[in-house]
C-alpha positions as CSV (number, residue, x, y, z in Angstrom):
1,X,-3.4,9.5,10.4
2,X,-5.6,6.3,10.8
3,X,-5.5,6.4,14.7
4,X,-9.5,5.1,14.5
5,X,-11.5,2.9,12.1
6,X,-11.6,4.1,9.0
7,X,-14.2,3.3,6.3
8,X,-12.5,4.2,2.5
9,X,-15.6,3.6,-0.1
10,X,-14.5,2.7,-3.5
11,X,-16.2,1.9,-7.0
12,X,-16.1,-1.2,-8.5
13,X,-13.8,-0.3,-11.2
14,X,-10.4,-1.9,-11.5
15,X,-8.3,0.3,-9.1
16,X,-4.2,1.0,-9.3
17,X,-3.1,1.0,-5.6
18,X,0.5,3.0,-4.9
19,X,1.9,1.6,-1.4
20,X,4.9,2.5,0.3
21,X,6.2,0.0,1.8
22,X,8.7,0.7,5.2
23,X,6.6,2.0,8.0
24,X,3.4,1.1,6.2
25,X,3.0,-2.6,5.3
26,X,6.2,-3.7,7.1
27,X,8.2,-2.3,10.1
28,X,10.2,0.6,8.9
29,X,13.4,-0.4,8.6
30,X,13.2,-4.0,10.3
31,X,15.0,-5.6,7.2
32,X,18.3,-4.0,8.2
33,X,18.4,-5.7,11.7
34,X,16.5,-8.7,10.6
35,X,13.7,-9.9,8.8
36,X,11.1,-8.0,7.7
37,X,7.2,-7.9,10.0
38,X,3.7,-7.2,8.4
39,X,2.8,-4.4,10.3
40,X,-1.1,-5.3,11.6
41,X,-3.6,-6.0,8.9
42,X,-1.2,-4.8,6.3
43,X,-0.8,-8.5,5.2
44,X,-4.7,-9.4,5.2
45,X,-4.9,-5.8,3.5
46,X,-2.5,-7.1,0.8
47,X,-3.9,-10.1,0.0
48,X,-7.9,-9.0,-0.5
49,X,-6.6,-6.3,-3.2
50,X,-8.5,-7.9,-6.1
51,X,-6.5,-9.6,-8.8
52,X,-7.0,-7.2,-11.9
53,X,-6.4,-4.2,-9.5
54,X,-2.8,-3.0,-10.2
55,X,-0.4,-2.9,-7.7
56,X,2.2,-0.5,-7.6
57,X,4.9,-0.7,-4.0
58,X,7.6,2.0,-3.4
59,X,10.2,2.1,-1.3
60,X,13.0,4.4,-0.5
61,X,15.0,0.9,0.0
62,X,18.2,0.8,-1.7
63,X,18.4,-1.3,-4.9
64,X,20.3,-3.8,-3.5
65,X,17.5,-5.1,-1.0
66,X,15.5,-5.8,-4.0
67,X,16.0,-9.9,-4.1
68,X,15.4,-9.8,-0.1
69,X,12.2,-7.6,-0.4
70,X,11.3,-9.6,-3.3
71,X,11.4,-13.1,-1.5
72,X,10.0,-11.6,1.6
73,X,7.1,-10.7,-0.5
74,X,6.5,-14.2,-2.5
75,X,7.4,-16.0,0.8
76,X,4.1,-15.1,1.7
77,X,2.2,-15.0,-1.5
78,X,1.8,-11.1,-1.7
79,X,0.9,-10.5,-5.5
80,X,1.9,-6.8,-6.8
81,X,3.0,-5.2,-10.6
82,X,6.1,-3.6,-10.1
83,X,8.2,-2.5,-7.0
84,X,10.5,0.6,-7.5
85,X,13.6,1.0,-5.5
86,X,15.6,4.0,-4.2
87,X,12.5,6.5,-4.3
88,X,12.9,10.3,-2.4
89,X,12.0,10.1,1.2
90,X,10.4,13.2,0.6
91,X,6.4,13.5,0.7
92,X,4.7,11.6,-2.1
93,X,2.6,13.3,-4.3
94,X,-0.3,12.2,-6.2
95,X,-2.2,14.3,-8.7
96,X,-5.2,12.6,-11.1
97,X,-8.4,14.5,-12.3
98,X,-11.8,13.1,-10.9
99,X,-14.3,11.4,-13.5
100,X,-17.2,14.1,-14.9
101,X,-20.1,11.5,-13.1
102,X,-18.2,13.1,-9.9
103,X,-16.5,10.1,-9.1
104,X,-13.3,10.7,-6.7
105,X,-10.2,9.2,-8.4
106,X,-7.3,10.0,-6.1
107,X,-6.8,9.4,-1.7
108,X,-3.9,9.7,0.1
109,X,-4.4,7.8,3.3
110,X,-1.2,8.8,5.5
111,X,-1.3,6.1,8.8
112,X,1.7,7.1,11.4
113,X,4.8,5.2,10.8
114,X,4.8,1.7,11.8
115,X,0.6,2.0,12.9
116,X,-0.2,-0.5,10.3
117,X,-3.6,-1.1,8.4
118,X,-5.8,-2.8,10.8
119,X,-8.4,0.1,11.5
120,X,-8.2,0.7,7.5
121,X,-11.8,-0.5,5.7
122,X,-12.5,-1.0,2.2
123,X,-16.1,-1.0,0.9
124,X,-16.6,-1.7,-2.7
125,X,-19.8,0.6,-2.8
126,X,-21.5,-0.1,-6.0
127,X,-23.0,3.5,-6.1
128,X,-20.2,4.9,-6.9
């Protein structure tokens, strides 16, 4: 939960971000009654991703609101690699080794559904 400020420090290295998408960058399920809503910050979040980071989405969306999703994202110039459709509701699970320097290659950050990413920081900490 990201119910306060939260400071995430990162190396400089190109990063792969993974990102669901409903209930984390946009209002969960919002696209079904409407039009999709940045949740707060998620947009600004979005766009300061550098450009040779990779960006992964996921969604548990059906495949068929892929051309919606996908307008709704270049509509507002939100850059990313790939979006996969139709992924398990289930928990997501990430597993990656850390570097031998000690360098930590893997968060999970797990905001409550529809808090958005405004209390979320990112410092580039060139210690790391």
């Amino acid at each position: 939960m990201l119910l306060e400020k939260t400071q995430l420090k990162i190396s400089k290295l190109d990063h792969t971000w993974i990102l669901d998408f409903d209930g984390t960058l946009v209002v969960h399920n919002g696209y079904k009654t409407g039009e999709d809503e940045f949740l707060p910050g998620a947009k600004a979040f979005l766009q300061a991703i550098p450009k040779d980071d990779f960006v992964l989405i996921i969604t548990a969306r059906e495949k068929e609101a892929r051309e919606k999703t996908e307008k709704f994202l270049a509509k507002h110039n939100i850059r990313y690699n790939e979006i996969l459709f139709g992924m398990p509701m289930g928990e997501r699970i990430l597993i990656n080794d850390n570097k031998p320097s000690g360098l930590q290659c893997a968060y999970a950050l797990t905001p409550s559904r529809n808090q958005g990413l405004e209390n979320l920081e990112i410092i580039l900490d060139e210690n790391l």
